[in-house]
C-alpha positions as CSV (number, residue, x, y, z in Angstrom):
1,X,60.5,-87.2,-110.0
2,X,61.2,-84.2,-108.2
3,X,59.8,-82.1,-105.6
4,X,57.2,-79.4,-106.1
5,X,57.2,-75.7,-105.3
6,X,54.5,-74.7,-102.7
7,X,53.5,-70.4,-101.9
8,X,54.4,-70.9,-98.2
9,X,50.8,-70.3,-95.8
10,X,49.7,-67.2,-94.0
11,X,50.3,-67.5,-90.4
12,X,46.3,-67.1,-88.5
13,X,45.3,-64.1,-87.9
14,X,43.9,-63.0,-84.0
15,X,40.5,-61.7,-84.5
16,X,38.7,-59.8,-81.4
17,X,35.1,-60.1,-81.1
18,X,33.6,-56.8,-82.2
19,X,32.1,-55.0,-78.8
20,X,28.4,-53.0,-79.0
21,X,28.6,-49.4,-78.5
22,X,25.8,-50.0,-75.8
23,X,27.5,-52.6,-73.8
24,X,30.5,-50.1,-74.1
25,X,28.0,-47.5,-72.5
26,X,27.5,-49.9,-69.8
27,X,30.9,-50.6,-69.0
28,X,31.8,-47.3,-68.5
29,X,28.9,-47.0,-66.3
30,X,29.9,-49.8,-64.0
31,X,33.5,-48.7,-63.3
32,X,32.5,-45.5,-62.7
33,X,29.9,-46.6,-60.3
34,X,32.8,-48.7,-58.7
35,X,35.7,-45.7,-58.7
36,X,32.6,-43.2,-57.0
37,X,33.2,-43.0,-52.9
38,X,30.6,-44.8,-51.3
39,X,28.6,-41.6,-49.8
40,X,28.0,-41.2,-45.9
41,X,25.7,-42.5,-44.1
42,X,22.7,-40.2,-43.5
43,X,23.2,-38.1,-39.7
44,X,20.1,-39.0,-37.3
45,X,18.0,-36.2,-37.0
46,X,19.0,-34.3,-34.1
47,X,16.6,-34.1,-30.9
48,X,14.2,-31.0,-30.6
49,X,15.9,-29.4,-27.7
50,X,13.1,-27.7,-25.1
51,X,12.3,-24.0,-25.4
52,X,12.9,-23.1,-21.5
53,X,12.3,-19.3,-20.2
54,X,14.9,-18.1,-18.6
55,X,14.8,-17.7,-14.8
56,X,13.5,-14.3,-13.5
57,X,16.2,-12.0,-11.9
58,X,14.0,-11.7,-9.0
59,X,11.1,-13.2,-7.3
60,X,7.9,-11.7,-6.9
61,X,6.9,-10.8,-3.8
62,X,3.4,-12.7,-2.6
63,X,0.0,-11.0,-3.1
64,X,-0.2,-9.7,0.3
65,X,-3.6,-11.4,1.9
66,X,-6.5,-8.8,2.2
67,X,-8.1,-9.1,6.1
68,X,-10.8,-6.9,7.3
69,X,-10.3,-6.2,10.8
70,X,-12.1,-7.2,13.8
71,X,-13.3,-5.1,16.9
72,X,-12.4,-6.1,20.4
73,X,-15.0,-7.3,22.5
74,X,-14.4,-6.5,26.3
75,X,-16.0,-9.1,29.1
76,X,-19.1,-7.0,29.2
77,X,-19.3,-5.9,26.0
78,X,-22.0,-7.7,24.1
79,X,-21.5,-10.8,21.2
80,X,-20.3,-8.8,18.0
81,X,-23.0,-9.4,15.1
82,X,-21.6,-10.5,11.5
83,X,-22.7,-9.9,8.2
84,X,-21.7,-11.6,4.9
85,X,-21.4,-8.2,2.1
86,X,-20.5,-9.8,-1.2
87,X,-17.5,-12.4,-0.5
88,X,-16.7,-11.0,2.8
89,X,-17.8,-11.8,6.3
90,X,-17.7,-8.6,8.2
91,X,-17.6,-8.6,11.9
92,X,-19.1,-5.7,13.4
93,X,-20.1,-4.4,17.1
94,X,-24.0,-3.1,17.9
95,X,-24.6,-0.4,19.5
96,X,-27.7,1.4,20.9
97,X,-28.7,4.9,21.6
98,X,-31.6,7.5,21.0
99,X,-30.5,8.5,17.8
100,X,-33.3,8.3,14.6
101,X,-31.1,6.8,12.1
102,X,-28.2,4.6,11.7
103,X,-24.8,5.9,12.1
104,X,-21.6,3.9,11.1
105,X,-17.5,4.5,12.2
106,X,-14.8,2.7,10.4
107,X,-11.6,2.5,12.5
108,X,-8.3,0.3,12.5
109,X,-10.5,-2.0,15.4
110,X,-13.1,-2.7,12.7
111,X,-16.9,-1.2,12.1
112,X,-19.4,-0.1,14.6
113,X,-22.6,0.5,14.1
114,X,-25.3,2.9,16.2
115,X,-28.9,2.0,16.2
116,X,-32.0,3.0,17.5
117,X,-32.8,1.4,20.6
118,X,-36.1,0.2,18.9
119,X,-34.7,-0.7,15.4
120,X,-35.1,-4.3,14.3
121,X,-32.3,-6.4,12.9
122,X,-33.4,-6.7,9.5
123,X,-33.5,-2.7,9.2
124,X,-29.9,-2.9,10.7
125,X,-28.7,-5.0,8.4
126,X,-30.2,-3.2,5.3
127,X,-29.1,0.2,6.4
128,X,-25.7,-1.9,6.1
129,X,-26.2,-3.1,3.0
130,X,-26.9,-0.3,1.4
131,X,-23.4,1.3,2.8
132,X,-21.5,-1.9,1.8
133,X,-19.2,-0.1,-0.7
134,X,-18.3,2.7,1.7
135,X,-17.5,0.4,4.5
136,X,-15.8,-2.4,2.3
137,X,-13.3,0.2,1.2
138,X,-12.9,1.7,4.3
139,X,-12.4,-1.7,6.3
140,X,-10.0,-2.7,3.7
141,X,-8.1,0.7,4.1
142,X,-7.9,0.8,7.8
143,X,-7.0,-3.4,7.8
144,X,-3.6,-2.4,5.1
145,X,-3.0,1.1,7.2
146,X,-3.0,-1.4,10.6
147,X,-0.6,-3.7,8.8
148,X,1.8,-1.0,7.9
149,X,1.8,0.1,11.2
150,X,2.4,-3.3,12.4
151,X,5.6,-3.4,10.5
152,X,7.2,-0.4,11.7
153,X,9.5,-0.6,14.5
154,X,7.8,2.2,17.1
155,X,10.0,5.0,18.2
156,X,13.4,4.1,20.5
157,X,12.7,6.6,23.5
158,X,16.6,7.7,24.0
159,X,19.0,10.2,23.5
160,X,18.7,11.5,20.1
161,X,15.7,9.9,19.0
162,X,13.5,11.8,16.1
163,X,10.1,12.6,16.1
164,X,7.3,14.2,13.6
165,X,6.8,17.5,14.2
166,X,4.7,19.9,11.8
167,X,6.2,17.3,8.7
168,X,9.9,17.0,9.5
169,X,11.9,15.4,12.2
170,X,13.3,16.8,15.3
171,X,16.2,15.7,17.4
172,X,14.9,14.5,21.2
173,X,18.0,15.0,23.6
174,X,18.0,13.9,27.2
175,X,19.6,15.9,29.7
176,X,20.1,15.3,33.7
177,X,18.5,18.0,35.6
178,X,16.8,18.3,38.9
179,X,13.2,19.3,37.3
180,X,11.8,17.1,34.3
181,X,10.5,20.4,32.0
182,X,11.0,20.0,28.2
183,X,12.1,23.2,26.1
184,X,11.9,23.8,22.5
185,X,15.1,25.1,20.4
186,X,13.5,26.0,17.3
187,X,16.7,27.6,15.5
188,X,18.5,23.9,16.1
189,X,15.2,21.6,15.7
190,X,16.1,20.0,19.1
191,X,13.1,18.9,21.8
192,X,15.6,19.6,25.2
193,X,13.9,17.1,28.3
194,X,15.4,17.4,31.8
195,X,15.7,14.0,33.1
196,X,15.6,13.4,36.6
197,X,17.3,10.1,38.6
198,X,15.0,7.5,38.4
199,X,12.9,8.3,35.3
200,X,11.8,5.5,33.1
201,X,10.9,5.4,30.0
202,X,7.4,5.7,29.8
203,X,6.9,8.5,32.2
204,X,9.8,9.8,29.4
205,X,7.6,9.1,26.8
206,X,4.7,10.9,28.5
207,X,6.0,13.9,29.2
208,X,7.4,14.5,25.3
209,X,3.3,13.4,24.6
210,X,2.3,16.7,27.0
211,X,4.3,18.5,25.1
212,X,2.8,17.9,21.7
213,X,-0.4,18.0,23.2
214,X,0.6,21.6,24.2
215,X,1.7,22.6,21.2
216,X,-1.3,21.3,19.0
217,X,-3.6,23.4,21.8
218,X,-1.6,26.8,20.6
219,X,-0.7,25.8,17.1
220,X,-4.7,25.4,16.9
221,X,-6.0,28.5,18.7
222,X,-3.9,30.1,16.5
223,X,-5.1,28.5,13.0
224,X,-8.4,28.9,14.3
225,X,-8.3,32.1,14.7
226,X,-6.7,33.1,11.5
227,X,-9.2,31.4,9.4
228,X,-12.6,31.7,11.0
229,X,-12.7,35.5,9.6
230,X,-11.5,34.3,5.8
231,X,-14.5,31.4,6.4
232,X,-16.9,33.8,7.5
233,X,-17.7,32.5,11.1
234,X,-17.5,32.6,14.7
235,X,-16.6,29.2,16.7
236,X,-17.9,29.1,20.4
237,X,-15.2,27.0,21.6
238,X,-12.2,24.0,20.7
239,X,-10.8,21.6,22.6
240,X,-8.1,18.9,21.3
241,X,-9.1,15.4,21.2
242,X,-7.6,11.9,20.9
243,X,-9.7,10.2,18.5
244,X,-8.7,7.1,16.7
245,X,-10.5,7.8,13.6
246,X,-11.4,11.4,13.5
247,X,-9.2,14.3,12.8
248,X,-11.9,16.9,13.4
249,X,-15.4,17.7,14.4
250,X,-18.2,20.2,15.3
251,X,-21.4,20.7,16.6
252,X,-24.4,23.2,15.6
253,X,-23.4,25.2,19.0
254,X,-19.7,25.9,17.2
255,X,-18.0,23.7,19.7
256,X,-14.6,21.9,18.0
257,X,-12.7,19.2,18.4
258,X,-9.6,18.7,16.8
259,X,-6.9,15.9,16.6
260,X,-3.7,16.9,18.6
261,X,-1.8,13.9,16.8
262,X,-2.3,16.6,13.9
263,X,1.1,18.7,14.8
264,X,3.0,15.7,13.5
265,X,1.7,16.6,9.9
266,X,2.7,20.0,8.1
267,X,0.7,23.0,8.6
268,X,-0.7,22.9,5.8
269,X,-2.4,19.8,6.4
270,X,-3.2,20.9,9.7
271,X,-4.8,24.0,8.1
272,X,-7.2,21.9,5.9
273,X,-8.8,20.7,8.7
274,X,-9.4,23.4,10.5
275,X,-11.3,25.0,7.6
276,X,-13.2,22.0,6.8
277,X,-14.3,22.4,10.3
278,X,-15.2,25.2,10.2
279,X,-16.9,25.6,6.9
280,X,-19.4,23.0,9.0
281,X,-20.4,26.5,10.9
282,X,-22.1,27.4,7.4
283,X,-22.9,23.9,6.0
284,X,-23.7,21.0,8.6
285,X,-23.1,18.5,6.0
286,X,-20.5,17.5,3.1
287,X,-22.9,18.4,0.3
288,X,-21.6,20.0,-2.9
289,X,-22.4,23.5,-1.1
290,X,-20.2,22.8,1.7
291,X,-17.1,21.9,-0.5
292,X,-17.7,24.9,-2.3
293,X,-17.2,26.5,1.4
294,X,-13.9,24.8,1.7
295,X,-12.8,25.5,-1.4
296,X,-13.0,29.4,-1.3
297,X,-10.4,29.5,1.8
298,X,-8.7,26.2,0.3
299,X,-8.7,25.4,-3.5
300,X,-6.8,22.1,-3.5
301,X,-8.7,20.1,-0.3
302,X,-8.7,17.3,-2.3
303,X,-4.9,17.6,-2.8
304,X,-4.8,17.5,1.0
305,X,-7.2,15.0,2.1
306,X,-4.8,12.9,-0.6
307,X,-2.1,13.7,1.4
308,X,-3.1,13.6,4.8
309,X,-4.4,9.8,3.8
310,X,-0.6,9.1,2.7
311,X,1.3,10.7,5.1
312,X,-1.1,8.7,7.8
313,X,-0.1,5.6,6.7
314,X,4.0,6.5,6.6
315,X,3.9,7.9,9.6
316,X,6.1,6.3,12.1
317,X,4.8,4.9,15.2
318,X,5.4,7.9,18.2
319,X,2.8,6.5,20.6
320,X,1.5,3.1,20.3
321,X,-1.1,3.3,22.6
322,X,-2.9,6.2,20.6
């Protein structure tokens, strides 16, 4: 027999397995999610940083302490009384006379009071009471003015030293001579004192206070005289005086006093007082009607008492012991 023809066989065919569309989806998900930089990590949250003020450029001063001064008691002088007024103690020195009512001074030593040699305590002290803002201010007033004063450095008596004279300075020059005399150059502004071997400083000091005193006595009798017409009156007498507290008084008899530490202040100042004493000649009393006085020689005596309370208080120190 023979052999028989076979159609030779198709080699297999390589099938792939047929892949969703989904898991496709997927897929491309995955290798995306791989391919993707991992992100950073989150920053901590940074700290709240502290709200500071900033530092002043300078400090404040401190709140100065208010003191109400004290008056001195002497070795015979009697206990001073005390009285408490709001807050405050108030210290205050008793003294007794014939007068009918009570009478009260305010000065850089403190209050003083002046009863009736009969008056109880308890009458003393409401008279007191009912005065309590008048003397609290002025205690408080004269306790800061003493504290100023405290601070200033008192005049240097030597060659070339200035002092207050009618509102501006003039020169003090000491000179060796045989007689100790002091002589005014007003052209210059120059206080000439002869000095003779030997002198010291006080008796230096003196003699320039002699001088003022001299020239408040005819700076005075001269004001005095000018303004007594435009006031309307006629003053008995005047004499200087050196009280603490006082610039000026007068009596019913027309007798007045005036401050000689007033020629340190200008003459205008000086010339306030001298009307306001003696507008006293037609009103005893500082009652609208008296102002009124006042004001028809000099309008702005407020403007000056304002001043005369400042320039008290700047005032350097000429002579401690006054």
């Amino acid at each position: 027999m023979g052999a028989q023809n076979q159609a030779p066989s198709k080699p297999p065919t390589m099938t792939s397995p047929k892949i969703d569309a989904n898991q496709l989806e997927l897929f491309a998900q995955e290798l995306v999610a791989k391919l993707k930089p991992s992100p950073a990590p989150a920053a901590a949250p940074a700290p709240v940083a502290r709200t500071v003020p900033p530092a002043p450029l300078f400090k404040a001063p401190p709140v100065p302490t208010r003191t109400l001064p004290i008056p001195p008691v002497g070795p015979n002088d009697p206990p001073l009384r005390k009285i408490q007024l709001g807050s405050h103690t108030v210290h205050y020195a008793l003294r007794r006379s014939a007068r009918r009512s009570h009478g009260f001074m305010v000065c850089d030593d403190g209050l003083f009071v002046t009863s009736p040699n009969r008056a109880p305590l308890d009458d003393i002290e409401r008279a007191i009471r009912a005065k309590q803002r008048w003397i609290l201010t002025k205690l408080f007033e004269r306790g800061e003015r003493r504290a100023l004063r405290a601070e200033r450095p008192p005049v240097e008596w030597v060659d070339g030293a200035q002092l207050p004279y009618l509102g501006s300075d003039i020169t003090l020059r000491l000179e060796q001579a045989a007689r100790s005399r002091c002589v005014y150059d007003a052209d210059t502004r120059t206080l000439h004192l002869g000095v003779t071997p030997g002198l010291e400083t006080w008796q230096i000091r003196e003699r320039v206070k002699l001088w003022f005193q001299d020239e408040a006595k005819r700076i005075f009798h001269e004001r005095l005289d000018l303004y007594a017409p435009r006031v309307g009156v006629a003053y008995h007498s005047f004499a200087i005086s050196s009280a603490g507290t006082r610039w000026g008084s007068c009596t019913v008899a027309g007798n007045i006093r005036l401050n000689w530490k007033l020629v340190h202040y200008p003459l205008a100042l000086l010339d306030y007082v001298v009307v306001h004493e003696l507008a006293h000649l037609r009103e005893m009393n500082h009652s609208p009607a008296f102002w009124a006085v006042v004001g028809e020689v000099f309008p702005d005596y407020d403007g000056a008492k304002a001043a005369l309370k400042k320039r008290s208080v700047e005032m350097p120190v000429v002579f401690p012991d006054e």
